[in-house]
N, C-alpha and C positions, 0 to 999 in steps of 0.2 A: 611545388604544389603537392598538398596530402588528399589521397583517397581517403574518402568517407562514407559509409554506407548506413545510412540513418535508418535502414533495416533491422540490422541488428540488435539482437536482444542488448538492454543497455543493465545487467546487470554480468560481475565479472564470469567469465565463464574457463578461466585458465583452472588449471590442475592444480593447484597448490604448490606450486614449485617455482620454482627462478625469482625472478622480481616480485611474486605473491608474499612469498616465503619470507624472502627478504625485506620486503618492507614491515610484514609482522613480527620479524627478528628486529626490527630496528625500532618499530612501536615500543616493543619491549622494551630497549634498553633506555629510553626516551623514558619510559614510564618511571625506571627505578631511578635516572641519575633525578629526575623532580622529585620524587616522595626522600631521597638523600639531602637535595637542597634544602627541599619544605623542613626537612629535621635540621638543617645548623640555621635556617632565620628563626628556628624556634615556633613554628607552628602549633605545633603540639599542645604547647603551652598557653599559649593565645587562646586554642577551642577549646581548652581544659577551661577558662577562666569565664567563658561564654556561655559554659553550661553550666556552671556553677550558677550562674545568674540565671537565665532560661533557657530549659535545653529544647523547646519549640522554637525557638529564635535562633538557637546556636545553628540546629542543620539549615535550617534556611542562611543561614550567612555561607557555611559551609559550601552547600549547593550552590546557590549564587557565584562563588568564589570557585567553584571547581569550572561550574558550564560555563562560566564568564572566559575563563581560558581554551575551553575545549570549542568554543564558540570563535577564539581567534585562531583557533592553529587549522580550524575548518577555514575558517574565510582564506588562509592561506593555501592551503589544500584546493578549493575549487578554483579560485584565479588557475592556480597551475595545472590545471583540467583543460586551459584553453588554447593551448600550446599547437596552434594549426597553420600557423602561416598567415598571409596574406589572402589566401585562396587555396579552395579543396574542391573536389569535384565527386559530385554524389547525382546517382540514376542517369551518368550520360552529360549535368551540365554546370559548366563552372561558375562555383559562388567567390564570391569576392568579400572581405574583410571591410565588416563598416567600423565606425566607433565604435569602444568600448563603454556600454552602461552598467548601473547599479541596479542589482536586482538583489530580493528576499527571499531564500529558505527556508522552510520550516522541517527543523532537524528535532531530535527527543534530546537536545540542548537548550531548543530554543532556535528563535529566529537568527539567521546568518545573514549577512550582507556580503554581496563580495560583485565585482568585477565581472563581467561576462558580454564575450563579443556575437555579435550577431553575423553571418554570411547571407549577402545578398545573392539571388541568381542574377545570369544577364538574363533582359526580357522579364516577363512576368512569373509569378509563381512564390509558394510561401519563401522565408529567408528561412537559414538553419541557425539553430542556438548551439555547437557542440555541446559545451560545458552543461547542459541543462539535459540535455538527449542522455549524457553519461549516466547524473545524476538519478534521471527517470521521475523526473517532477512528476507529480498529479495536479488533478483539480485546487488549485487554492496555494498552489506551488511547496505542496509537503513532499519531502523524500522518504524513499519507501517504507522507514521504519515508524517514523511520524504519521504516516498514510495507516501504519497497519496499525499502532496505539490509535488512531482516530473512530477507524473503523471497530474495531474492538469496545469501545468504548463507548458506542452509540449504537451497538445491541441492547443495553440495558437502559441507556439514559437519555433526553433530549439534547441538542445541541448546546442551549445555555449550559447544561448540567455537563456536559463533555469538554465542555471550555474550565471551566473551572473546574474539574478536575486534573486537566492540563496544568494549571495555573499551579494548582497544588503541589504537583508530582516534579513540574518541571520550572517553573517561576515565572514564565511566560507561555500562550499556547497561541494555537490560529485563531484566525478572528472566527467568530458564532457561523456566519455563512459558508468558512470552507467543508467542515464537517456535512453540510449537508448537499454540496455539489461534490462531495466526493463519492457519497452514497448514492448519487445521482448517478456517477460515471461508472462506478462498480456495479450498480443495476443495469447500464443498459449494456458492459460489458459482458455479465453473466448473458443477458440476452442473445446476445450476439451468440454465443458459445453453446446453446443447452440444446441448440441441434446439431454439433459437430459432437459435443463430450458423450452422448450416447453411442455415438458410431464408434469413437475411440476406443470405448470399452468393448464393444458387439465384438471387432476382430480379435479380441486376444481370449474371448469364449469359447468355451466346449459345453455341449448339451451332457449334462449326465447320463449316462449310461441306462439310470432305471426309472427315470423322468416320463411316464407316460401322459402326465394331463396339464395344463395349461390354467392358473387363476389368475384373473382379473380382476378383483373387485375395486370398483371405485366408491370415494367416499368425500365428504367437505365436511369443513367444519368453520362455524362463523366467528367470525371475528369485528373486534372495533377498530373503527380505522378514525386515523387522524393525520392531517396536513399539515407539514411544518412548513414555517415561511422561514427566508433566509437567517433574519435577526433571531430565531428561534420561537418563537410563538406557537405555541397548537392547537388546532382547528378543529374539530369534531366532524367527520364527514361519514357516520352514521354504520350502521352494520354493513358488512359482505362475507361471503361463504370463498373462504380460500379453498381451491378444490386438490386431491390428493389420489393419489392410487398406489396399488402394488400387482405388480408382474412379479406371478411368483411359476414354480414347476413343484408338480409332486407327484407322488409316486405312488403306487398301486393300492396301497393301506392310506393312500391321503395326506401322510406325512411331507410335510415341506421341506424340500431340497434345498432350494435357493430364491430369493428373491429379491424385486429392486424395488425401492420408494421411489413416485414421482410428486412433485409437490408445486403446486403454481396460486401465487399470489391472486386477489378478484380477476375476474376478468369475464364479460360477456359471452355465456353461450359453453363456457368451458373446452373452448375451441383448441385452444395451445396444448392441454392435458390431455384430448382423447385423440390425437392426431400423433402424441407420443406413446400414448399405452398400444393406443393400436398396434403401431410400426415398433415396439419393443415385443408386443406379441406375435405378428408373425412373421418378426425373428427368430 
């Protein structure tokens, strides 16, 4: 039976050394003896011949033909993520080894398929996925690099348009709806956070020395707002005053020392905003 602790952070957190090291030493070697093979089948010469014809077709065959393999040696890769036994025991209770199903990743290759077993507890309570906890799926089952091209992506552009961009860059992307429950789940994560990450920073402060007055000005400024539905459509839902402030300190001639930006999405009554400028001020 293997300990599991589905607590932990699921991203690697070793030094760079021993089996880290080693496995990117072996990526390596892995990397050159293909690009030696890809030279005696004669590759070379093949995308030489592709481009000559059209070279917007040639990288798409290219690309296709690179992530199409990088896309198997993943699905290998996660099946052997799932190396737990029969039964492991996490928070005190033993889960037990059910069937192995097929599930989808979405990697900056493209969609993966691969193998992944579930653990039952006894009695009632969620099942564990190891293989997926590793990974650190999100919303819409992207891993993390997929999640942050997603996210990135849909600061400037709507969901349709983040998709096919996807499509572009990588030959297949998530469907329309994950981009926008993933925006969902990093909204209400920030939430969760934006009254711990002030305190975070308050302990590792020092008041400057010639700081004698305290500024506060609050300020909004409005905005158009719009609702996206999953399949990507947007909605018009009319003007709101995003509100904003800065906690700032200055010194005897008025000059500003230091100061922090606070910034909060609509919201009634601007309640969230002056309950943080407050409590940053008499700090």
């Amino acid at each position: 039976m293997k300990i599991l602790q589905p607590g932990n952070p699921v991203a690697n957190t070793g030094d760079g050394r021993g089996s880290v090291a080693a496995a990117k030493e072996g990526l390596a070697r892995a990397g050159a003896a293909l690009v030696e093979r890809a030279a005696g089948l004669g590759l070379a010469e093949s995308v030489a011949a592709l481009y000559r014809d059209d070279p917007l077709e040639a990288e798409g065959a290219v690309r296709d033909m690179v992530f199409g393999v990088d896309r198997s040696v993943l699905t290998d890769a996660f099946e052997a993520l799932d190396g737990h036994g029969d039964a492991l025991e996490a928070g005190g209770r033993t889960h037990r080894r059910a069937e192995a199903t097929p599930v989808r990743a979405m990697t900056l290759f493209g969609p993966v398929g691969f193998l992944r077993s579930r653990h039952r507890p006894s009695g009632t309570g969620a099942s564990l996925v190891p293989a997926e906890a590793v990974l650190g799926l999100t919303a819409g089952g992207m891993a993390p690099a997929a999640a942050g091209l997603s996210m990135h992506l849909t600061v400037g552009l709507t969901a349709r348009e983040s998709g096919d961009a996807w499509r572009r860059l990588c030959g297949e992307g998530p469907s329309t709806a994950s981009p926008v429950r993933l925006s969902g789940e990093a909204g209400a994560c920030m939430e969760e956070r934006s009254g711990a990450l002030p305190a975070d920073l308050r302990e590792q402060e020092e008041m400057p020395a010639e700081a004698v007055s305290p500024l506060v000005p609050p300020d909004g400024v409005m905005m158009r707002m719009h609702a996206e539905t999953a399949d990507g459509k947007a909605t018009d839902a009319g003007w709101r005053e995003a509100s904003c402030g800065i906690v700032a300190l200055a010194n005897a001639e008025g000059k500003m020392l230091e100061s922090r930006f606070f910034g909060r999405l609509p919201e009634a009554g601007k309640g969230s905003l002056k309950s943080q400028l407050a409590a940053e001020a008499f700090h």
